[in-house]
C-alpha positions as a Markdown table, in Angstrom:
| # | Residue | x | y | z |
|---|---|---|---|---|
| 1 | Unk | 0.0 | 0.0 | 0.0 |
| 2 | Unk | 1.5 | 3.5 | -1.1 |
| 3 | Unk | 2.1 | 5.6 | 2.1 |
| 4 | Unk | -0.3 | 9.2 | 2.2 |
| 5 | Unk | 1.8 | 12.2 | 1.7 |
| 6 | Unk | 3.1 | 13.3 | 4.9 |
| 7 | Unk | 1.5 | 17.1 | 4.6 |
| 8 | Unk | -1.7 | 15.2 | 4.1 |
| 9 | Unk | -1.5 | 13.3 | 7.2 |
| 10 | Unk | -0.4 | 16.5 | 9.3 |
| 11 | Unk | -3.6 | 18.1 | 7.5 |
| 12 | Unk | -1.1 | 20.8 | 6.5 |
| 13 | Unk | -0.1 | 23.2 | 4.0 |
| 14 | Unk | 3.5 | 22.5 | 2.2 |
| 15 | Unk | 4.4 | 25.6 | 3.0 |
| 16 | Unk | 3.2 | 25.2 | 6.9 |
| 17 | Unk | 6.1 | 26.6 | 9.6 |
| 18 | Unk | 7.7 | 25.0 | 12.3 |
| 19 | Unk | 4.8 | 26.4 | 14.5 |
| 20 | Unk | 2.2 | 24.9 | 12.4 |
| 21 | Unk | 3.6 | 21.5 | 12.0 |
| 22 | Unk | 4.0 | 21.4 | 15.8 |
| 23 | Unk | 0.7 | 22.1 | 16.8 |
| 24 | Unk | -1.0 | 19.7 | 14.4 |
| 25 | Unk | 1.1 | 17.1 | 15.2 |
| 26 | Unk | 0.5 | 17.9 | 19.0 |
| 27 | Unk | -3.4 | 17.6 | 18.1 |
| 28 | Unk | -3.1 | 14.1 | 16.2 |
| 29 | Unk | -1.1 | 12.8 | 18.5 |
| 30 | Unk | -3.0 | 13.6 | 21.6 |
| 31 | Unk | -6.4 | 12.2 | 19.6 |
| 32 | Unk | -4.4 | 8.9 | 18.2 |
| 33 | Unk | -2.2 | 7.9 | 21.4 |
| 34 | Unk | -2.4 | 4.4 | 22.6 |
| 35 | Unk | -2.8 | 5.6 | 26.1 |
| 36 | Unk | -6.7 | 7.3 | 24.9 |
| 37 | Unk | -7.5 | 4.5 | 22.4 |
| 38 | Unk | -6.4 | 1.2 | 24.2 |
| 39 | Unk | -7.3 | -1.9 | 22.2 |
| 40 | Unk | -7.7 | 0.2 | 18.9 |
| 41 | Unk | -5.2 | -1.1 | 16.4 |
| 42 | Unk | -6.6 | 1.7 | 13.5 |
| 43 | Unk | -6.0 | 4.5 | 16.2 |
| 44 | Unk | -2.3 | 3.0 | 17.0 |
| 45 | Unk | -1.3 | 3.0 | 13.0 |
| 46 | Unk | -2.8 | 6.6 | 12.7 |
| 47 | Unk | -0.5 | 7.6 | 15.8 |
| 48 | Unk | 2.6 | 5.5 | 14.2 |
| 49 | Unk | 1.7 | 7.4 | 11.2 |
| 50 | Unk | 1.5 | 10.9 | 12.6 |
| 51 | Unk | 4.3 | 10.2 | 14.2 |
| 52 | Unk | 6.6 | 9.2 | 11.0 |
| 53 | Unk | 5.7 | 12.1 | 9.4 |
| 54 | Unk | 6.5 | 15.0 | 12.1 |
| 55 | Unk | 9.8 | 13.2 | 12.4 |
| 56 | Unk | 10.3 | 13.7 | 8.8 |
| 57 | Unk | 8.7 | 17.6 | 7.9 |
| 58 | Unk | 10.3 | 18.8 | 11.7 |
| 59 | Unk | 13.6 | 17.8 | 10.3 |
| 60 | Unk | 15.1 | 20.6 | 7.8 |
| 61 | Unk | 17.1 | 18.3 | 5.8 |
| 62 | Unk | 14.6 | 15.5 | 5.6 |
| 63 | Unk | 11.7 | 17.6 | 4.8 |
| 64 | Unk | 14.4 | 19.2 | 1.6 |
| 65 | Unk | 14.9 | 15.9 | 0.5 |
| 66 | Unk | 11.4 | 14.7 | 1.3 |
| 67 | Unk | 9.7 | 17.5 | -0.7 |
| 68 | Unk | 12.5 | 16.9 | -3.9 |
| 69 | Unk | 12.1 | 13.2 | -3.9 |
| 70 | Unk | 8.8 | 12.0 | -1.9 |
| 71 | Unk | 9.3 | 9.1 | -0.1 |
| 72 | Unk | 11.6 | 7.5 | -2.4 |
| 73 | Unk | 13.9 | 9.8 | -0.5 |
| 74 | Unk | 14.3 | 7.5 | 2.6 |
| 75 | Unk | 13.7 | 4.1 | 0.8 |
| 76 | Unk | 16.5 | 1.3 | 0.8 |
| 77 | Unk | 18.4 | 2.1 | -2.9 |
| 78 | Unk | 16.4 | 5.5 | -3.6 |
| 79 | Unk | 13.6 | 4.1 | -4.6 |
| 80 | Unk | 13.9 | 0.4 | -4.5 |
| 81 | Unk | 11.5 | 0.0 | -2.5 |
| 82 | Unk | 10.8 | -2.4 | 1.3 |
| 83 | Unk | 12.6 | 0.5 | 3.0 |
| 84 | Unk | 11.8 | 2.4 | 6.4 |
| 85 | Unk | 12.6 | 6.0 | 6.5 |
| 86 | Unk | 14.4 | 5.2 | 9.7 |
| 87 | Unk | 16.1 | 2.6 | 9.1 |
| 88 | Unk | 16.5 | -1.2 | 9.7 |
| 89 | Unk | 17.2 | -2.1 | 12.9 |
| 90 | Unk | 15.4 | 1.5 | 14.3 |
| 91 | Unk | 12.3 | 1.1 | 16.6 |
| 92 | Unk | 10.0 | 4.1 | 15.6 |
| 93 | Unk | 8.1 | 3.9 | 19.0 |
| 94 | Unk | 11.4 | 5.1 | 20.7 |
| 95 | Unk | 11.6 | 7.9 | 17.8 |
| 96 | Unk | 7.3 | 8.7 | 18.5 |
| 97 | Unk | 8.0 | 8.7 | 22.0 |
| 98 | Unk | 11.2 | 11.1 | 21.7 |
| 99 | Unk | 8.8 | 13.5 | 19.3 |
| 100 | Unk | 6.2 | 13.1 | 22.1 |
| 101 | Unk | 8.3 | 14.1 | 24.7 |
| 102 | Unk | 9.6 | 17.2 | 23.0 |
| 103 | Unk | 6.4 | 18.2 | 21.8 |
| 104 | Unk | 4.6 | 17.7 | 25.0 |
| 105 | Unk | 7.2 | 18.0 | 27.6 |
| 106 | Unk | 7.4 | 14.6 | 29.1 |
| 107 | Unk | 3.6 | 15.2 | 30.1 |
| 108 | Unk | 2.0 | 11.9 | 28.1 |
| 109 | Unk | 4.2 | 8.4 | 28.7 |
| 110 | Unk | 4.6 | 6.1 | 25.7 |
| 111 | Unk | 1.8 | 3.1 | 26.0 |
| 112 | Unk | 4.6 | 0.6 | 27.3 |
| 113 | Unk | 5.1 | 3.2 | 29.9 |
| 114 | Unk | 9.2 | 2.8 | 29.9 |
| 115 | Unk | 11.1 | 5.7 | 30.8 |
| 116 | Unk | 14.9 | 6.0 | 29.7 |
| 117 | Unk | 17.8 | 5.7 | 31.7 |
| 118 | Unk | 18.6 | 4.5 | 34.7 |
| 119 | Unk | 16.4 | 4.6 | 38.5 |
| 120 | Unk | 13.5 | 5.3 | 37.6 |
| 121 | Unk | 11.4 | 7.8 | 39.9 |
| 122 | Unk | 8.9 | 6.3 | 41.5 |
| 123 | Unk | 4.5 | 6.9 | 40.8 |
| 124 | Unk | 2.5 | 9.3 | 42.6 |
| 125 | Unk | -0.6 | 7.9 | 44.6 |
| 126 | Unk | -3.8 | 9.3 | 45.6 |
| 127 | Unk | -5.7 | 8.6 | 49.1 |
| 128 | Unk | -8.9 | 9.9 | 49.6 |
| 129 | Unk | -9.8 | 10.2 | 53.4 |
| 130 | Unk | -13.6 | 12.0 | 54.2 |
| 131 | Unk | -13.5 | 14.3 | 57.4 |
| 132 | Unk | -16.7 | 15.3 | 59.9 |
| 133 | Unk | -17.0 | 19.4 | 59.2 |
| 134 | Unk | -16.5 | 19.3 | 63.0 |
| 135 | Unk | -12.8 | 17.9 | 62.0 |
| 136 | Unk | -12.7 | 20.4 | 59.3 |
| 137 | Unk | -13.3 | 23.4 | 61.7 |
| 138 | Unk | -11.3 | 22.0 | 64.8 |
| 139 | Unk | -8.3 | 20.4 | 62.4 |
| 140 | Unk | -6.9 | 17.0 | 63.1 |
| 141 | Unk | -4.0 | 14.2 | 63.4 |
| 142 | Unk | -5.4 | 11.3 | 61.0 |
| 143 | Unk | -3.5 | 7.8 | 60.7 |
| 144 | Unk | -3.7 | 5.9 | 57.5 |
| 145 | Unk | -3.1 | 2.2 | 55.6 |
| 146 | Unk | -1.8 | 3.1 | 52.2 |
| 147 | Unk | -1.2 | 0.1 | 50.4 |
| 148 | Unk | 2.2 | 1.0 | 48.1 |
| 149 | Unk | 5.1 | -0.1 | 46.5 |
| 150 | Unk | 8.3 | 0.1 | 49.1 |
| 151 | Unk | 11.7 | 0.1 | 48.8 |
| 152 | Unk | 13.1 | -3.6 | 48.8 |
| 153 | Unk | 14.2 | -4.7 | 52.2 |
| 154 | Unk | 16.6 | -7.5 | 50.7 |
| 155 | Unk | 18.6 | -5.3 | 48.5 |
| 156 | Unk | 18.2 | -2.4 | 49.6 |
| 157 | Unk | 16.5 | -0.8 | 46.7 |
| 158 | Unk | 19.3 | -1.8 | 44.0 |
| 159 | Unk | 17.1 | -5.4 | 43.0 |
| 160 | Unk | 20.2 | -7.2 | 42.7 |
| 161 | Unk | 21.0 | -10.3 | 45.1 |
| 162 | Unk | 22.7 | -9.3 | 48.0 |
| 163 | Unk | 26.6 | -9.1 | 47.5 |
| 164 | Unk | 26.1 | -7.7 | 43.9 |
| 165 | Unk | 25.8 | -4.2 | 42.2 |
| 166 | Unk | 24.3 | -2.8 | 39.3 |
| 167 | Unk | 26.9 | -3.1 | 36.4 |
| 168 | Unk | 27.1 | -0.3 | 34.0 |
| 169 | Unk | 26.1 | -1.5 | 30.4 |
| 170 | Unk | 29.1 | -1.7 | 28.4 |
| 171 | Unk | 27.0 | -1.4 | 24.9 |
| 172 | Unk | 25.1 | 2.1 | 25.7 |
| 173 | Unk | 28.0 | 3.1 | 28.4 |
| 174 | Unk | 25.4 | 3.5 | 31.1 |
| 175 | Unk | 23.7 | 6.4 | 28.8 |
| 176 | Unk | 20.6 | 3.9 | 28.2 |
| 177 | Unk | 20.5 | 5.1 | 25.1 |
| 178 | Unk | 23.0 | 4.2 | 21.6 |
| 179 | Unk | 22.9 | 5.9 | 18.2 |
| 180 | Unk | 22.8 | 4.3 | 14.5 |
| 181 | Unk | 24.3 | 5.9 | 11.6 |
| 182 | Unk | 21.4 | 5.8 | 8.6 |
| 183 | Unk | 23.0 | 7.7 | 5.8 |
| 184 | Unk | 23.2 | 11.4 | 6.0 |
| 185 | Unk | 20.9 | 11.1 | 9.5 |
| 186 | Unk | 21.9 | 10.1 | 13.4 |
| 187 | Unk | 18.9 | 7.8 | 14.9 |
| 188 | Unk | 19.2 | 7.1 | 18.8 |
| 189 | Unk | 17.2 | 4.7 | 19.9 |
| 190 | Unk | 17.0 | 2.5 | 23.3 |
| 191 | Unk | 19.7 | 0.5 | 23.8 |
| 192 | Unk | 18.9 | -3.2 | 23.1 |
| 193 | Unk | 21.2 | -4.6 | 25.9 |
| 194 | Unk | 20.2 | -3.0 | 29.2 |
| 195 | Unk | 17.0 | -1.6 | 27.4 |
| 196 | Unk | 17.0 | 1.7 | 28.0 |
| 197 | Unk | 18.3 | 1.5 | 32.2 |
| 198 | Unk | 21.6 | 1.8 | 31.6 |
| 199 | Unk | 22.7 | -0.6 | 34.1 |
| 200 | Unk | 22.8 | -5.2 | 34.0 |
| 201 | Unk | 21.9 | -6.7 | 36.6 |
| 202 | Unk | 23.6 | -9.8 | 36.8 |
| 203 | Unk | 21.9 | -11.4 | 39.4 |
| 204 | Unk | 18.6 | -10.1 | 40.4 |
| 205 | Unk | 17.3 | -9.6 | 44.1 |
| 206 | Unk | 15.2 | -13.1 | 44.8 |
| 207 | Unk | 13.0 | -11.1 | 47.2 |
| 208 | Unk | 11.8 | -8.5 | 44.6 |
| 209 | Unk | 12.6 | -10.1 | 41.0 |
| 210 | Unk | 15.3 | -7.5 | 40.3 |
| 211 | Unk | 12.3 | -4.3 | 40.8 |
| 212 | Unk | 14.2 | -3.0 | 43.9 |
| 213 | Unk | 10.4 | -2.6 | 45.4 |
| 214 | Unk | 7.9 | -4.7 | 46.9 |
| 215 | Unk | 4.3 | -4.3 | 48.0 |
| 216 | Unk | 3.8 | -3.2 | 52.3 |
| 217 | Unk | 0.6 | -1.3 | 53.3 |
| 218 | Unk | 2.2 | 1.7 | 55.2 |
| 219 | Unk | 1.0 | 3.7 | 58.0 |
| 220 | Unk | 1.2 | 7.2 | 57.8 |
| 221 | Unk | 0.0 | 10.2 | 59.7 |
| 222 | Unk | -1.7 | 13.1 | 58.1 |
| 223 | Unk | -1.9 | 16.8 | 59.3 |
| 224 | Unk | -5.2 | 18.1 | 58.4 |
| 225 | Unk | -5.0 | 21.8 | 59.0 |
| 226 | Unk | -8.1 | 23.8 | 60.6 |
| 227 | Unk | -10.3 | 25.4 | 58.0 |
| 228 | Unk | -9.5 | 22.6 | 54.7 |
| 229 | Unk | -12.7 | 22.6 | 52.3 |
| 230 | Unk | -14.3 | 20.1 | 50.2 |
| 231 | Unk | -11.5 | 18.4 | 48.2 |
| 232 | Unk | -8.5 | 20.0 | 49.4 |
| 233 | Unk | -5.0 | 18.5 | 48.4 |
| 234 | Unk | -2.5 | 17.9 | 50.9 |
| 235 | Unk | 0.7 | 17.0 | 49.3 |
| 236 | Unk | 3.1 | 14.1 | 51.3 |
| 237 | Unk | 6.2 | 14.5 | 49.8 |
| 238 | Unk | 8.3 | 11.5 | 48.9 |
| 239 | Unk | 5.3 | 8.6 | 50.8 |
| 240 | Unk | 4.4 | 7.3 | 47.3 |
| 241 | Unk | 5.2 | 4.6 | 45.3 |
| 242 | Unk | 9.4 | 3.7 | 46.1 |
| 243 | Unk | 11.2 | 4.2 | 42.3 |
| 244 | Unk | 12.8 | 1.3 | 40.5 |
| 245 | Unk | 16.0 | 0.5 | 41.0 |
| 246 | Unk | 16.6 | 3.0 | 43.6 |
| 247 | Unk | 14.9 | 5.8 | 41.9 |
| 248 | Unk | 13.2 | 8.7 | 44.5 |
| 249 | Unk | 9.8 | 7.7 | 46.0 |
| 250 | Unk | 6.9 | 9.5 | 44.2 |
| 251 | Unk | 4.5 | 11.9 | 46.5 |
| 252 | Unk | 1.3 | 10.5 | 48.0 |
| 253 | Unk | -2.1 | 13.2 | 47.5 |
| 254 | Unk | -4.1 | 12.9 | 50.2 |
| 255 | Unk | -7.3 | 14.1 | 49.1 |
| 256 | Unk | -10.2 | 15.5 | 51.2 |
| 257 | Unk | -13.7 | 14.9 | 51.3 |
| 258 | Unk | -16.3 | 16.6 | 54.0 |
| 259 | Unk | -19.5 | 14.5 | 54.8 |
| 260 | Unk | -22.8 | 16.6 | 54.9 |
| 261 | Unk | -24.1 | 17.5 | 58.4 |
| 262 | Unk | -27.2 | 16.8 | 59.8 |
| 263 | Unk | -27.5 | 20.6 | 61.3 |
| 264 | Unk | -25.1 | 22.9 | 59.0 |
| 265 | Unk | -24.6 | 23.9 | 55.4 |
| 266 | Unk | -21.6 | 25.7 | 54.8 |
| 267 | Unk | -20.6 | 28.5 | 52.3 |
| 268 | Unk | -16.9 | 29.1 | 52.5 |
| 269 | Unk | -16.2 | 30.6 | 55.6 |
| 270 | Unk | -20.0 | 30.7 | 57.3 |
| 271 | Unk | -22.1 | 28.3 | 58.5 |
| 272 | Unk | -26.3 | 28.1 | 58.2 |
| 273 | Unk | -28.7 | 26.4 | 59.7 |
| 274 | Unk | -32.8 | 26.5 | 60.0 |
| 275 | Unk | -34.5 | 26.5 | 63.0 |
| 276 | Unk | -38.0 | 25.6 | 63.9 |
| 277 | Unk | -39.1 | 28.3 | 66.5 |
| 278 | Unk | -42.8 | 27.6 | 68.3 |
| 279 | Unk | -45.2 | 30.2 | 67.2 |
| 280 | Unk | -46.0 | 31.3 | 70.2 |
| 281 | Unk | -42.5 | 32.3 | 70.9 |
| 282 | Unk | -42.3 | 34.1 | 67.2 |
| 283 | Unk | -45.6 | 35.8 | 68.2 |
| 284 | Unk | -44.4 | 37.2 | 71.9 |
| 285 | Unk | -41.0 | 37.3 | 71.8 |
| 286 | Unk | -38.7 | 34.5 | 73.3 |
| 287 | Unk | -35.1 | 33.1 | 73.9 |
| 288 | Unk | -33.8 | 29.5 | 71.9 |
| 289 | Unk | -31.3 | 27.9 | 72.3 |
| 290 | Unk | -28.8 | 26.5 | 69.3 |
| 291 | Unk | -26.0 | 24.1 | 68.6 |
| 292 | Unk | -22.6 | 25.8 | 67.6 |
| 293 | Unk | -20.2 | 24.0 | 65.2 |
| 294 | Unk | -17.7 | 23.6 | 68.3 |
| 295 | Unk | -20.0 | 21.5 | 70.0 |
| 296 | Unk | -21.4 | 24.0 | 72.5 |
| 297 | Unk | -25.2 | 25.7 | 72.7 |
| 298 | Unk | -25.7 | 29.6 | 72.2 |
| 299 | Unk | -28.9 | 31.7 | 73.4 |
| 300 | Unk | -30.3 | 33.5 | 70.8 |
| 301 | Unk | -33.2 | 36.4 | 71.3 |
| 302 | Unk | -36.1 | 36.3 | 68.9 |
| 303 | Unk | -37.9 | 39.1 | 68.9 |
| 304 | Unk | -41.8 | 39.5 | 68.3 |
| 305 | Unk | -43.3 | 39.2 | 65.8 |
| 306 | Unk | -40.3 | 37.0 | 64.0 |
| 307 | Unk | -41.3 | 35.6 | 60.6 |
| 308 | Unk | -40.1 | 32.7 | 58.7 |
| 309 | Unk | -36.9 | 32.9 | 57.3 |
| 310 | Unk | -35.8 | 35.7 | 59.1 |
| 311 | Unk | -31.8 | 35.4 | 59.9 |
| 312 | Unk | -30.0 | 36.1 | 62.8 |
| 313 | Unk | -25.8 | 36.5 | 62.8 |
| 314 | Unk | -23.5 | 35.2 | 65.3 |
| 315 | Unk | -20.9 | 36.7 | 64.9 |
| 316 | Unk | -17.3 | 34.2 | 64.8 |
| 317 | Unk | -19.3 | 30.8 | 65.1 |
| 318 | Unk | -18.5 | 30.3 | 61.6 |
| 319 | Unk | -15.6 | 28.0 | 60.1 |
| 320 | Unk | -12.1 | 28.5 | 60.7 |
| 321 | Unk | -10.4 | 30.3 | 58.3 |
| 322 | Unk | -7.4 | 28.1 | 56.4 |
| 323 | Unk | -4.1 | 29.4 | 58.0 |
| 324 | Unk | -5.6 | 32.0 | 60.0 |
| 325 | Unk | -7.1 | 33.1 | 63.1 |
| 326 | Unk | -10.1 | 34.2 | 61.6 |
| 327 | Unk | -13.6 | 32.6 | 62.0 |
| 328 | Unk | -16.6 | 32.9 | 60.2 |
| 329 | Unk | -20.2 | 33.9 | 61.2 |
| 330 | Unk | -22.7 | 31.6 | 61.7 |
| 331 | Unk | -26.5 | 32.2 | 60.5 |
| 332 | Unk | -29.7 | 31.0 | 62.0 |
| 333 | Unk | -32.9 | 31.1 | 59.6 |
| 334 | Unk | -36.2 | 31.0 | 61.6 |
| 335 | Unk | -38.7 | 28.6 | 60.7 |
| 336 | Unk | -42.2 | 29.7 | 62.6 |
| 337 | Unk | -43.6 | 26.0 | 63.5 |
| 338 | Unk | -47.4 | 25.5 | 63.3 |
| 339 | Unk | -49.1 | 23.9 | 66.3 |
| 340 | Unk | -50.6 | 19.9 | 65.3 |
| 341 | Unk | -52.2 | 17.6 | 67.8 |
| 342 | Unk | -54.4 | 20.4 | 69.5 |
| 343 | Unk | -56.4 | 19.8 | 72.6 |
| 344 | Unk | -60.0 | 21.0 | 72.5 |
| 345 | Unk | -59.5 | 24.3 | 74.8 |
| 346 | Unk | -56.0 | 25.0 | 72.6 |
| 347 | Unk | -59.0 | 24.6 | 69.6 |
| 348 | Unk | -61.3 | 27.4 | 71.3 |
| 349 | Unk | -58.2 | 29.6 | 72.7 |
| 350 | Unk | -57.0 | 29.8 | 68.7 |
| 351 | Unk | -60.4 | 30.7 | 67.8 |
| 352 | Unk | -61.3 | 33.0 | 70.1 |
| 353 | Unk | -57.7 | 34.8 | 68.5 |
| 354 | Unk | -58.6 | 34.1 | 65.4 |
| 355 | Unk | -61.7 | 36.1 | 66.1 |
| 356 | Unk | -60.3 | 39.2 | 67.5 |
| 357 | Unk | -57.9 | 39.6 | 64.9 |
| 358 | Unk | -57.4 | 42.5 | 62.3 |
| 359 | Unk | -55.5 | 44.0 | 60.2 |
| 360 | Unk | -52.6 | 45.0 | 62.2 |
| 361 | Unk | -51.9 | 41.8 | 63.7 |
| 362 | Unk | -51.6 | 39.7 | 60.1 |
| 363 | Unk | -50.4 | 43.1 | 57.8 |
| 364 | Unk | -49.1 | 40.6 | 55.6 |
| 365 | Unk | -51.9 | 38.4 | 54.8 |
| 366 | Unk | -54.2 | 41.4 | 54.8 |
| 367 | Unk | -52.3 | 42.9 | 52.1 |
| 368 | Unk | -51.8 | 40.0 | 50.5 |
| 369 | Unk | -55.7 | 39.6 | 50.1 |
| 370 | Unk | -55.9 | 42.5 | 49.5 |
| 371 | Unk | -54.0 | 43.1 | 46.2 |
| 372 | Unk | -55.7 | 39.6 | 44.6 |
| 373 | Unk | -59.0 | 41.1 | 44.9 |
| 374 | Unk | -57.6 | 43.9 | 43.0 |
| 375 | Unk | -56.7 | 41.3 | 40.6 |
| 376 | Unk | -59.9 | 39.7 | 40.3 |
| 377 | Unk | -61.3 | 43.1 | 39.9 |
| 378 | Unk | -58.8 | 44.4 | 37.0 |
| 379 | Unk | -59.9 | 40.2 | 35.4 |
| 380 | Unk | -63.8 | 41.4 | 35.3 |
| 381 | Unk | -63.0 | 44.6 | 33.6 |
C-alpha cells in the first residue's frame, strides 16, 4: 500500500512553519495515542503514522529531501522500494515517544510506559480520606493504611542479590540510550542490551525479582490543618510509590472529602442552619437555644413578631479560616412552626384569637388579600 503524503497526514499546507507542523502534530497525536484508544489497532497506525511524518517535515534536511524526492527519498536504494525512513534495525516507538516528549514536555508516557535511563522515579498515589465538618473546623491528626510499592528490604532498593551491584552496560555506556548511523541522519534509539536503564543486573534480588520494590501497606499520619474545604489537596512528599532500582519515591495526594451534616450547610467561611421556632414564641418574643459547630449551645433572642426565614448573625461561630485566626459567622434562619395535635381548649383559645384579629396583627396576609381582589377586579374589567 502506497504511504499518504506526509503534509496530508499532518492536514497541513507545504508551506506550513515550524509552529504549524507542531501544533498539528500535538493535536493528532493527543487524539491517536495508545494511552486514549487502548485496544484500537486503526488508532495505534494513525498515531505511528502521525508520528513518521513529524519526524520527517520537523527535520530541515529531511523535509528538503522529502519535498525533492517524496518518499523514495528514505527508501533502501532511492527508490527500490521495502525501506523504512528510519532505518532497519530503528524502533520508531522510541523515535514517537522522543517527538512526544519534545512536543509535550514529558507530560504523556509512551503506552509501554518505559522511561529511559537508569532509577527510575517512583509513581505518585492518591488517598482519599472523608472528614466530619467538626474535624474540618477543629483540624486534626489522622492515621492511615496506604497500600504501596516500598523500597526492597533484601537489596536495599538496587534489585540485585545481596553481595552484587548494578553493572554499568558496556554497549550504551550506562547512557541507556545508543545511536545508528542511517545515511546522512543520526537515529538514537533505546539500547537493546540493558533496554534503556543503563545498568545489567547480573543477578537479580530473589526477594523483589530485580524491581528494587515490593508491596507493604504503610501507615502514615496526616496533618489536616483547621479550616480545609471540600476536596482540598494535601501533598506528602516522597510517601508514594518507592522508584525502581533506587529511583526517588513519588509523593502521596491525600485528598479531602467533607460529609454533609445533619445541622449545618456551609458556604466558605460561614455556617447556616434552619431552626424551627414555636409560634407562640415568634408571636411574643422569646429566647432558643442553638447548637454551635464547636459542639457547644448559644442563646439566641427572637424578637416578636419574628417571621419565617428571618436570619439572625452570630458573629465568629463560623468556620475557621485556612491558616488564620479568623472565623466565620454563623447564620440562624427561623422557621415559625405551626401547632398539630391540638387539645380541645387549645381549639377554642385559637379561635377565640382568630376572632379578635385585624389588620394589624396579620399586615401581611391582609395585604396580601388585598392586592388579589384587586386582581380579580382588574380580570372582570
Amino acid at each position: 500500500m502506497s504511504k499518504r503524503d506526509y503534509y496530508d497526514v499532518l492536514g497541513v499546507d507545504r508551506s506550513a512553519d515550524e509552529k504549524a507542523l507542531k501544533s498539528a502534530y500535538r493535536k493528532l497525536a493527543m487524539k491517536y495515542h495508545p494511552d486514549q484508544n487502548q485496544g484500537d489497532p486503526a488508532a495505534e497506525e494513525k498515531f505511528k503514522e502521525v508520528g513518521e511524518a513529524y519526524a520527517i517535515l520537523s527535520d530541515a534536511q529531511q523535509r528538503a529531501a522529502y519535498d525533492r524526492f517524496g518518499h523514495a527519498a528514505f527508501e533502501n536504494g532511492n527508490g527500490a522500494g521495502g525501506g523504512h525512513p528510519f532505518g532497519q534495525g530503528v524502533n520508531p516507538e522510541d523515535i514517537f515517544q522522543d517527538l512526544f516528549s519534545q512536543v509535550f514536555g514529558g507530560g504523556f508516557a509512551s503506552s509501554g510506559g518505559r522511561k529511559r535511563g537508569g532509577p527510575q522515579r517512583g509513581a505518585d498515589l492518591r488517598y482519599d480520606l472523608e472528614i466530619t465538618l467538626a474535624e474540618a473546623w477543629a483540624g486534626k491528626e489522622e492515621t492511615i493504611h496506604v497500600p504501596q510499592a516500598v523500597a526492597c528490604g533484601t537489596c536495599e532498593g538496587s534489585g540485585c542479590a545481596p553481595g552484587y551491584k548494578p553493572e554499568t552496560c558496556e554497549t550504551c555506556a550506562g547512557h541507556g540510550r545508543v545511536r545508528a548511523q542511517q545515511g546522512f541522519f543520526t537515529i538514537e534509539r533505546a539500547c537493546p542490551q540493558c533496554g534503556g536503564a543503563g545498568q545489567i543486573i547480573e543477578k537479580p534480588c530473589k526477594t523483589c525479582q530485580g524491581q528494587g520494590r515490593t508491596r507493604k501497606e504503610r501507615t502514615l499520619s496526616v496533618n489536616i490543618p483547621a479550616g480545609v474545604e471540600d476536596g482540598t489537596r494535601i501533598r506528602l512528599a516522597g510517601e508514594g510509590e518507592a522508584g525502581l532500582r533506587g529511583g526517588p519515591a513519588g509523593d502521596l495526594y491525600v485528598f479531602l472529602g467533607i460529609k454533609p451534616h445533619r445541622f449545618f450547610q456551609r458556604e466558605a467561611s460561614n455556617l447556616y442552619c434552619r431552626v424551627p421556632v414555636p409560634i407562640t414564641t415568634v408571636a411574643l418574643g422569646g429566647n432558643i437555644e442553638v447548637p454551635t459547630i464547636d459542639g457547644k449551645r448559644m442563646k439566641v433572642a427572637v424578637p416578636a413578631g419574628t417571621q419565617t426565614g428571618q436570619q439572625f448573625r452570630l458573629k465568629g461561630k463560623g468556620m475557621t479560616v485556612l491558616r488564620s485566626p479568623n472565623r466565620g459567622d454563623m447564620f440562624v434562619e427561623v422557621a415559625v412552626e405551626t401547632p398539630v395535635n391540638l387539645t380541645k381548649r387549645q381549639k377554642e383559645l385559637l379561635q377565640e384569637f382568630a376572632g379578635d384579629t385585624n389588620d394589624k396583627t396579620n399586615p401581611q396576609s391582609s395585604g396580601f388579600f388585598d392586592k388579589v381582589k384587586g386582581l380579580w377586579e382588574d380580570l372582570k374589567d
